[in-house]
C-alpha positions as CSV (number, residue, x, y, z in Angstrom):
1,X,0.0,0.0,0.0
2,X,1.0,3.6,-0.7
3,X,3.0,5.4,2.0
4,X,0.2,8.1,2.1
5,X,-1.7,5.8,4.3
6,X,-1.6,7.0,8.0
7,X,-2.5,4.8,10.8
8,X,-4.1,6.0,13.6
9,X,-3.9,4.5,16.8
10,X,-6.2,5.7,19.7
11,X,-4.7,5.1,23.3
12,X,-6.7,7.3,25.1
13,X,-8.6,4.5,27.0
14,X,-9.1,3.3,30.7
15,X,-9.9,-0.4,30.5
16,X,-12.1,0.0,33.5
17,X,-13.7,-3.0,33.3
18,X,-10.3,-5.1,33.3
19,X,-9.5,-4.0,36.9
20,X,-7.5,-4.8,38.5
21,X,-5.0,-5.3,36.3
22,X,-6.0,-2.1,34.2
23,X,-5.8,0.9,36.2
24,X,-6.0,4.5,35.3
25,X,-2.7,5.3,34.9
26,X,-1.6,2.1,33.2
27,X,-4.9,0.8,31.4
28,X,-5.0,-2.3,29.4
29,X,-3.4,-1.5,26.2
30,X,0.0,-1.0,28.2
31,X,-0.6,-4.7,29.4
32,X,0.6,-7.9,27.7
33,X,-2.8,-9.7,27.8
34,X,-2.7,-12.0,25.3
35,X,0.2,-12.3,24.0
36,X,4.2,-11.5,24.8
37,X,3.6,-8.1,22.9
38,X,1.1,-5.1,25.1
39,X,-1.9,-4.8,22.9
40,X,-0.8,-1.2,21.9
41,X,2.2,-3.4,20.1
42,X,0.1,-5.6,18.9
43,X,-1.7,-3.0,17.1
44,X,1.3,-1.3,16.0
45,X,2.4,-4.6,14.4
46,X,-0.6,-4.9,12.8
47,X,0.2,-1.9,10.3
48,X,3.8,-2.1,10.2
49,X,3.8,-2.4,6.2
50,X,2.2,1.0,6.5
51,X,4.1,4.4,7.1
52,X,5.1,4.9,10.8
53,X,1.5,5.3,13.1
54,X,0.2,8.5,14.5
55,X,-0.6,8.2,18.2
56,X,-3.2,9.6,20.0
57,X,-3.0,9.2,23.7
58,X,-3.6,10.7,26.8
59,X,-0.5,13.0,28.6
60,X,-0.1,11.3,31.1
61,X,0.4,8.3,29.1
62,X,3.0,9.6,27.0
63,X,6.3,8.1,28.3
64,X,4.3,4.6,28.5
65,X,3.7,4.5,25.0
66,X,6.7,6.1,23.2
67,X,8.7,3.4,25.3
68,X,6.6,1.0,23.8
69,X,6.9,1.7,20.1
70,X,10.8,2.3,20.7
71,X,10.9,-1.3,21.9
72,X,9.7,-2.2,18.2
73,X,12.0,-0.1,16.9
74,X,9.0,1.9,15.8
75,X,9.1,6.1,15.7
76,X,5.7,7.8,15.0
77,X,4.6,9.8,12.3
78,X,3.7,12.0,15.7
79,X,2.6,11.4,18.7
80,X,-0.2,13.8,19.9
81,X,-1.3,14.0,23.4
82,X,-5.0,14.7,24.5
83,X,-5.0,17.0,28.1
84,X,-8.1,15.4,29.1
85,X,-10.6,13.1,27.4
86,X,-13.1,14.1,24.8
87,X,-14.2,10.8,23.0
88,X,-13.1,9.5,19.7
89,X,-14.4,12.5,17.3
90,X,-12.0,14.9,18.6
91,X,-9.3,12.7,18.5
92,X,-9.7,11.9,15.0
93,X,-9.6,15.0,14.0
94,X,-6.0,16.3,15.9
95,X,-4.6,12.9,13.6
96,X,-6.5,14.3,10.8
97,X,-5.1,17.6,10.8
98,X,-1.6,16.4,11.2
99,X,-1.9,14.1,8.6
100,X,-2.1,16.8,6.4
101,X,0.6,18.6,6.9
102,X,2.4,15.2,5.3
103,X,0.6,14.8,2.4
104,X,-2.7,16.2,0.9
105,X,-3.9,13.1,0.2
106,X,-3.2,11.2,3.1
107,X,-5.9,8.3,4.1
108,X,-6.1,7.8,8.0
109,X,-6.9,3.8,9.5
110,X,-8.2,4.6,12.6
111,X,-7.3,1.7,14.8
112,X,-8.0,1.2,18.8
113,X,-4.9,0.5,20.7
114,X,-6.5,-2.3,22.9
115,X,-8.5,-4.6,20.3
116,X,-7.2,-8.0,19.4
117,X,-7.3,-9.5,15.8
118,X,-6.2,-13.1,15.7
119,X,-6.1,-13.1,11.6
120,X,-4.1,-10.3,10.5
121,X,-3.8,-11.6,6.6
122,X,-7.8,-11.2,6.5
123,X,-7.2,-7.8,8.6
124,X,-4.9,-6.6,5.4
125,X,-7.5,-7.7,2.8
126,X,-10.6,-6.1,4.3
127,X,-8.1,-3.8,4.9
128,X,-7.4,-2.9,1.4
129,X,-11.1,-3.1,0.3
130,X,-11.8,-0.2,2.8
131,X,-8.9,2.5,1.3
132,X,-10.2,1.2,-1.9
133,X,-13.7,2.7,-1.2
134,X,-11.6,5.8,0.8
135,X,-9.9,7.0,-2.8
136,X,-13.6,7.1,-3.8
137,X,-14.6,9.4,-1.2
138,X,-16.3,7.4,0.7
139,X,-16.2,7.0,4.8
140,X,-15.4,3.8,5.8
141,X,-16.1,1.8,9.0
142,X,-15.5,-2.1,9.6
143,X,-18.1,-4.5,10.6
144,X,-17.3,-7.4,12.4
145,X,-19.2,-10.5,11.6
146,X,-20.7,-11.8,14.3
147,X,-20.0,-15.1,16.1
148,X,-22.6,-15.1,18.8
149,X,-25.2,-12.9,20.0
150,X,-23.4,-10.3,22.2
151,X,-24.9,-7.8,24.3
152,X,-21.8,-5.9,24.7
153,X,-21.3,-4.6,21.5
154,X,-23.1,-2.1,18.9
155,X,-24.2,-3.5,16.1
156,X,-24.6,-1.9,12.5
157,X,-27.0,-3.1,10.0
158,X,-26.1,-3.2,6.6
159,X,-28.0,-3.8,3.1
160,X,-26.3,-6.3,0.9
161,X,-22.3,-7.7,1.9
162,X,-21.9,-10.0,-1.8
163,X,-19.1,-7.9,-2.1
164,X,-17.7,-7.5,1.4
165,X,-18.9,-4.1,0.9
166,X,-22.2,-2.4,1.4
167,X,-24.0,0.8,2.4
168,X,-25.2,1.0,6.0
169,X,-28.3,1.1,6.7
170,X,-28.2,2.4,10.4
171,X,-26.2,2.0,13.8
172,X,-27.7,0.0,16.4
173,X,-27.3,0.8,20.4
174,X,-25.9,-2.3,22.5
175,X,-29.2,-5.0,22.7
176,X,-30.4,-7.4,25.0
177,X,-30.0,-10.4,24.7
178,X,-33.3,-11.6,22.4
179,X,-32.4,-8.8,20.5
180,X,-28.9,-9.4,19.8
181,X,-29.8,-13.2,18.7
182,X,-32.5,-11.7,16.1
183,X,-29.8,-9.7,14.2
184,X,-27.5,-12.5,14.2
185,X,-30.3,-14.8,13.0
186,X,-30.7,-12.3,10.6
187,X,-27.5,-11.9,9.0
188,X,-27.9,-8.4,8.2
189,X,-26.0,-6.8,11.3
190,X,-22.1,-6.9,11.9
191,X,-21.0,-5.4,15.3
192,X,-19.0,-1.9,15.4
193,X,-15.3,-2.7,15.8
194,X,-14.8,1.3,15.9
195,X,-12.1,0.7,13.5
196,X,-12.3,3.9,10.4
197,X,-10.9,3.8,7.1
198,X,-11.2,7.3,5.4
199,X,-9.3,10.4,3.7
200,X,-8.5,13.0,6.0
201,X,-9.6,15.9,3.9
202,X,-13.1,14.1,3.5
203,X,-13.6,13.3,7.1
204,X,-12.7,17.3,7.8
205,X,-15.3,18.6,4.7
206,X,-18.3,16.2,5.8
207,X,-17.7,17.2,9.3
208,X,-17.1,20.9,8.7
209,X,-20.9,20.0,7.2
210,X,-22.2,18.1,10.0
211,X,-20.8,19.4,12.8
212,X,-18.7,22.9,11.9
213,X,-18.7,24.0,16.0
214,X,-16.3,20.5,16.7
215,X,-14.2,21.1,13.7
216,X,-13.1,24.7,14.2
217,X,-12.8,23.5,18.0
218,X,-10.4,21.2,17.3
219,X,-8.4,23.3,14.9
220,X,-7.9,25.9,17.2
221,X,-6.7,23.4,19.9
222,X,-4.4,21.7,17.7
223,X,-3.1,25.1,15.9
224,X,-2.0,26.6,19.4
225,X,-0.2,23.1,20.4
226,X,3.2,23.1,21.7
227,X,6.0,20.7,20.8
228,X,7.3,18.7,24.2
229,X,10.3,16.6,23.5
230,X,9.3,13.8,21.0
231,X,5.5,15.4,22.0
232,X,2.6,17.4,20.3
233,X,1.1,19.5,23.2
234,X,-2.8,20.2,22.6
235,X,-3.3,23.5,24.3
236,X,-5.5,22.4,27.4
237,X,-8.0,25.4,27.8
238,X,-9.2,25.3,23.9
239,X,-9.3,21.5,24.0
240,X,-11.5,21.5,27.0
241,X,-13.9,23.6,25.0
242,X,-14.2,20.9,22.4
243,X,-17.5,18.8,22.5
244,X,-16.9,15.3,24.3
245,X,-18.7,13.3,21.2
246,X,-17.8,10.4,19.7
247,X,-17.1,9.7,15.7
248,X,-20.2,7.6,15.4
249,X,-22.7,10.7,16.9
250,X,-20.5,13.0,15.4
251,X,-20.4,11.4,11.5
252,X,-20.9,8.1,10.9
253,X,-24.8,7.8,11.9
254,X,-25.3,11.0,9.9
255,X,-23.5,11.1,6.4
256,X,-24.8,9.8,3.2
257,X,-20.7,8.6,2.4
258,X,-20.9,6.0,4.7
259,X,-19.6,2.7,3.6
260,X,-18.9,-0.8,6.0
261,X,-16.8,-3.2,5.1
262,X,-17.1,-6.8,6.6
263,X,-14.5,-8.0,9.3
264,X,-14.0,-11.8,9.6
265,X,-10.1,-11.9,11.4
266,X,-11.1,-12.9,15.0
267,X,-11.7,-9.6,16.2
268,X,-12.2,-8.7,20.1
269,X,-12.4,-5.5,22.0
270,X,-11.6,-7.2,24.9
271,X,-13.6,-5.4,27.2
272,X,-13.9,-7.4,30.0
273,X,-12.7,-10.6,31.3
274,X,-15.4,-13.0,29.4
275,X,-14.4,-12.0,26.3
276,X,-10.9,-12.1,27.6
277,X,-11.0,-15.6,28.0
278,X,-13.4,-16.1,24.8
279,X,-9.7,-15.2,22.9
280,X,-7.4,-17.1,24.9
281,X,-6.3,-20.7,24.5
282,X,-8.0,-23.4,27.1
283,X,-7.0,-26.4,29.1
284,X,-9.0,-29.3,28.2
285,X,-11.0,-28.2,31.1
286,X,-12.2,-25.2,29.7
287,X,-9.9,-22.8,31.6
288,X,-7.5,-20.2,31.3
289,X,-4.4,-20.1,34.0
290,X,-2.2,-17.2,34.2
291,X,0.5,-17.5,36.4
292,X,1.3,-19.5,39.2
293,X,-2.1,-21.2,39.2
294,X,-3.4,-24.9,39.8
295,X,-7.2,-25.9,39.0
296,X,-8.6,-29.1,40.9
297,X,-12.7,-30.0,39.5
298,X,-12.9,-26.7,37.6
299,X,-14.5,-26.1,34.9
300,X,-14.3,-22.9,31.9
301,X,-12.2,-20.4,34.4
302,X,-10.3,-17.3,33.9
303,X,-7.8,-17.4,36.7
304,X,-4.8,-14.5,36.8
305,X,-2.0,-14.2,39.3
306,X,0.9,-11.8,39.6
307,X,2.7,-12.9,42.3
308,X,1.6,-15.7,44.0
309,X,0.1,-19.3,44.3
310,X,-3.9,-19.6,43.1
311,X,-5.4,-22.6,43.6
312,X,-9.3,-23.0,42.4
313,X,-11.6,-26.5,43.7
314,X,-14.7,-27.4,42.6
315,X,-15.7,-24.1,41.0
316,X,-17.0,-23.1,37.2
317,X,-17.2,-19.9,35.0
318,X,-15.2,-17.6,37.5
319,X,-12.8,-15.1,37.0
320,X,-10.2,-14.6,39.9
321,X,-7.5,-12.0,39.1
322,X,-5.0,-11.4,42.0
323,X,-2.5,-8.4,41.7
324,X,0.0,-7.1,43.8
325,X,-2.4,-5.1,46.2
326,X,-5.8,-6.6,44.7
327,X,-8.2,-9.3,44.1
328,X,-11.3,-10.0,42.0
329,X,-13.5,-12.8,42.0
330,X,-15.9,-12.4,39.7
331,X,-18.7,-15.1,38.0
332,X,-18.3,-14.7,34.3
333,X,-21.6,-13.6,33.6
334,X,-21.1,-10.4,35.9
335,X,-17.8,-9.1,34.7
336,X,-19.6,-5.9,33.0
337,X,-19.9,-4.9,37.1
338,X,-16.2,-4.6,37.5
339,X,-16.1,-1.0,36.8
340,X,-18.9,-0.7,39.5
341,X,-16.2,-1.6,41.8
342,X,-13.6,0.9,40.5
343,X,-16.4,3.6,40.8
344,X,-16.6,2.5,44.8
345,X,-12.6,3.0,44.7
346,X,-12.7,6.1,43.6
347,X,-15.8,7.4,45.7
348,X,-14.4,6.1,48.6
349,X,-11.0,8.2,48.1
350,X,-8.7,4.9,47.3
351,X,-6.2,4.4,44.8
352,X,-6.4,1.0,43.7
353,X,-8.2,1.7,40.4
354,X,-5.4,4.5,39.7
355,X,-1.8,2.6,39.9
356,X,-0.7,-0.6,40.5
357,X,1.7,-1.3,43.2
358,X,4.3,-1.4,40.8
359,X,4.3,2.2,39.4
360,X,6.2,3.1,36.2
361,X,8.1,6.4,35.5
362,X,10.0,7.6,32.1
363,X,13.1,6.6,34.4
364,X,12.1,3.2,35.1
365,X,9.7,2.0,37.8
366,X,9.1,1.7,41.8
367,X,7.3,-0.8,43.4
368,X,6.1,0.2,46.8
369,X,6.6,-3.4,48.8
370,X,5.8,-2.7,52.1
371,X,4.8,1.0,54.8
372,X,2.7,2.2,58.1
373,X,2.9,4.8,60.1
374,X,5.8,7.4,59.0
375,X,7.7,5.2,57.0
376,X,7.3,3.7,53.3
377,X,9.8,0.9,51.5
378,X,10.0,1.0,48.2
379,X,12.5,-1.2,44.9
380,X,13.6,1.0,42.4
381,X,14.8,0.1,39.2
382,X,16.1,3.0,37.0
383,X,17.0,2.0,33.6
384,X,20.6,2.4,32.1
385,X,21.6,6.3,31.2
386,X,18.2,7.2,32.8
387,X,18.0,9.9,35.8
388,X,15.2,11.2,38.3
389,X,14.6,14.1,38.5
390,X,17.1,16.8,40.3
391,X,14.5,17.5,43.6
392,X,13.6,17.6,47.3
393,X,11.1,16.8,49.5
394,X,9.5,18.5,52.7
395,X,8.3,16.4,54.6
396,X,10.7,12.8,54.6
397,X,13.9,11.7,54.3
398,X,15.4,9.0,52.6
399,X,17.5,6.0,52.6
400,X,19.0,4.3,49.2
401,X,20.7,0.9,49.6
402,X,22.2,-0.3,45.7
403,X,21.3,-3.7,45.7
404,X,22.7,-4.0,41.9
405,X,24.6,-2.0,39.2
406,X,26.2,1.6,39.9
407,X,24.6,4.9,41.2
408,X,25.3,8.3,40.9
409,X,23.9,10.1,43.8
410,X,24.3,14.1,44.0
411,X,22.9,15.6,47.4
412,X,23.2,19.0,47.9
413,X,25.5,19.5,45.4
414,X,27.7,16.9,46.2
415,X,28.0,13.5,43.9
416,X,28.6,10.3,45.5
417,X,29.5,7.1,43.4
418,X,27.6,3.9,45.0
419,X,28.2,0.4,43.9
420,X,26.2,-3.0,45.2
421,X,25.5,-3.2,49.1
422,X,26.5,0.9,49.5
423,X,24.0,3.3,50.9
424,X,23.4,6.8,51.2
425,X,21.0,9.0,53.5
426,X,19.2,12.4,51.9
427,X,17.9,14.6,54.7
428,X,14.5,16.4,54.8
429,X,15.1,19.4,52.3
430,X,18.2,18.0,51.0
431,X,18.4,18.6,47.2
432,X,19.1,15.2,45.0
433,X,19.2,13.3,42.1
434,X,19.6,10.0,41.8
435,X,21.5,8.4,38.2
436,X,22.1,5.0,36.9
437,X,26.0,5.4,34.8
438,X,25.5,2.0,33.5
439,X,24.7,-0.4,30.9
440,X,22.6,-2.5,33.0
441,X,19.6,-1.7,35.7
442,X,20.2,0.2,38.4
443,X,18.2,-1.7,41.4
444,X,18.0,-0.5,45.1
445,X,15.8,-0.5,47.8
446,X,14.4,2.9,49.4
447,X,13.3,3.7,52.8
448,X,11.3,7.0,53.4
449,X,10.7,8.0,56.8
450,X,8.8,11.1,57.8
451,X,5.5,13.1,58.9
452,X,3.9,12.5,55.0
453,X,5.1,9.8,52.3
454,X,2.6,11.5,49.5
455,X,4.1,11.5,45.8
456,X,3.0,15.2,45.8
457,X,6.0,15.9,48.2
458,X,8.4,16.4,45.1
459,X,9.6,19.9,44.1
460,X,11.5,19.7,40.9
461,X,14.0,21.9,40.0
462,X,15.4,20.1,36.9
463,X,14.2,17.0,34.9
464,X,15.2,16.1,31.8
465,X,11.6,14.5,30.6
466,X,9.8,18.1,31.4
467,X,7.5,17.3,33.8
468,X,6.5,19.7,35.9
């Protein structure tokens, strides 16, 4: 295919309903859930005979992601970062307007960063069918075909798929159940992968038709962006003005250019643990381990566990997912609840549906194993060349033992070379930073002690990946 095909991926999502292993601030298309590749990889993979991707993702995402795609060897087109969330429309359009500035004619395939496509030759040929119908003007979604009757999904009726190819007749809200098992018996309705095929100067004219206010929004969000490292800064106060809509309300249920081509490449949005374990392979009992995980008379399981023995007896269609600091039992015909209980986490002031135990940084990561009352222990791995911030906190002090590799510790001025079973103490109000010299990780443990442990005890005063 021609190099004037952009792919789009959209990261912006929060995976609620995978909790606990998605959280907030590292949702499920960070997470490696069905394969040794995250599903963001996965999708970049997916379109790697295409031009380099533009990314779409949320700013505090940004380090996540760009890691990533550098572990593929894979540099975007851009990579454009949404201040807060407004729906799929909006983000469209920022790709869409960048897109042109490479080429008048570019064609954008729109692609969620967290769906899973098991067939990826029959992706590439409905694939081709769809910019075929783009070069024609035309505005191009994928239908899925259906291999059950799922509630879960939206559904799109369509007139006549001889040719893989057909008009669309309208979009259909999520059904019940009855419902759902009419349109499959039917054979007229596919279910809305959210997946877009479609020039971007066409998307920008039918919208600038349909809905001119979201358009100009957007443009003047994106025309006042700033450039942050490797980044594309949307200016925050004209983005927030933008209409939260989604590309469906916004175009697809209202132009006469809409086209749908059918999907049959074992296609899953993966948006919750059922269909999780629809994709994954099975024992001959029916379940899916994960982990250290043994099953004794069970029967069509999802079980899922980070770091430590699971042991199921005499139980069918559950899902148990154990985490570092959480566990969710679940029957499988409830999952769709999960993101009732990340909506009690975050009334009730907890963090749990926000970041893991284990949190990552642009640096590297921290996992906070054990702390009470004034004091807090954390392992720190900081990746090779990589530095914290230069910094100081208030309110605790700190204690660094190297467990492995080499440190370069400045305090107040002063650096300090530490190599494996050395230590070093940083008083309250004691300016720091904390390198790793090397060519391999830099581990050590971390003892805070002090009247508050918060994260928001960090004044900066230099950092090399500009946050603030």
């Amino acid at each position: 295919m021609s190099s004037f095909i952009f792919p789009v991926i959209l990261s912006g999502g929060s995976g609620t309903r995978l909790w606990p292993v998605s959280r907030k601030h590292y949702p499920k298309q960070f997470l490696k859930l069905t394969s040794e590749l995250t599903m963001l990889q996965e999708t970049a993979m997916r379109v790697t005979h295409l031009r380099a991707p533009i990314l779409v993702c949320n700013d505090s995402h940004r380090f996540i992601g760009a890691e990533q795609l550098q572990q593929l060897g894979i540099k975007p087109t851009a990579t454009i970062l949404e201040p807060l969330a407004r729906n799929t429309a909006p983000a469209i359009i920022l790709a869409a307007l960048n897109a042109l500035q490479h080429s008048e004619e570019a064609i954008l395939t729109v692609l969620a960063a967290d769906h899973v496509i098991k067939d990826k030759a029959a992706f590439h040929l409905a694939l081709e069918q769809a910019v075929v119908q783009a070069q024609q003007g035309c505005l191009v979604t994928f239908g899925v075909v259906p291999t059950k009757a799922e509630t879960g999904y939206g559904y799109i009726q369509v007139e006549d798929l001889s040719t893989g190819v057909s008009d669309i007749v309208r979009f259909v809200e999520k059904p019940n159940l009855a419902t759902a098992q009419a349109y499959v018996e039917d054979g007229r309705y596919l279910w809305n992968s959210g997946m877009f095929v479609f020039k971007a100067a066409t998307l920008l004219d039918e919208l600038r038709n349909l809905a001119p206010e979201l358009v100009s929004s957007v443009e003047q969000a994106y025309n006042a962006a700033s450039t942050d490292l490797d980044f594309i800064r949307v200016d925050e106060a004209l983005f927030a003005k933008c209409p939260d809509i989604s590309i469906d309300y916004a175009l697809m249920e209202k132009t006469s250019k809409g086209k749908v081509v059918a999907l049959n490449a074992g296609w899953s949005d993966v948006g919750s643990f059922s269909s999780l374990w629809d994709v994954m392979d099975k024992n001959d009992a029916g379940n899916v381990n994960i982990g250290d995980v043994h099953n004794i008379d069970s029967q069509n399981c999802l079980v899922q566990s980070e770091n430590q023995f699971v042991a199921t007896v005499g139980v069918q269609d559950l899902v148990v997912i154990g985490t570092k600091d959480s566990i969710l039992v679940a029957h499988k015909d409830k999952v769709q609840k999960v993101k009732d209980v990340v909506q009690y986490l975050a009334g009730t002031g907890r963090n749990e549906h926000l970041l893991h135990r284990e949190v990552h940084r642009p640096w590297g990561k921290y996992d906070s194993v054990d702390n009470g009352h004034r004091y807090q222990v954390k392992r720190i791995t900081v990746k090779p060349g990589a530095s914290l911030s230069k910094q100081m906190h208030h309110h605790r002090a700190e204690h660094w033992i190297v467990v492995s590799g080499t440190a370069v510790v400045e305090v107040d001025g002063t650096e300090t070379l530490l190599s494996e079973n050395q230590s070093v103490y940083i008083p309250v109000c004691a300016v720091h930073r904390l390198t790793n010299p090397g060519k391999v990780n830099l581990e050590l443990i971390e003892v805070q002690s002090g009247s508050y442990l918060g994260e928001d005890d960090i004044v900066r005063f230099d950092d090399v990946y500009n946050r603030s």
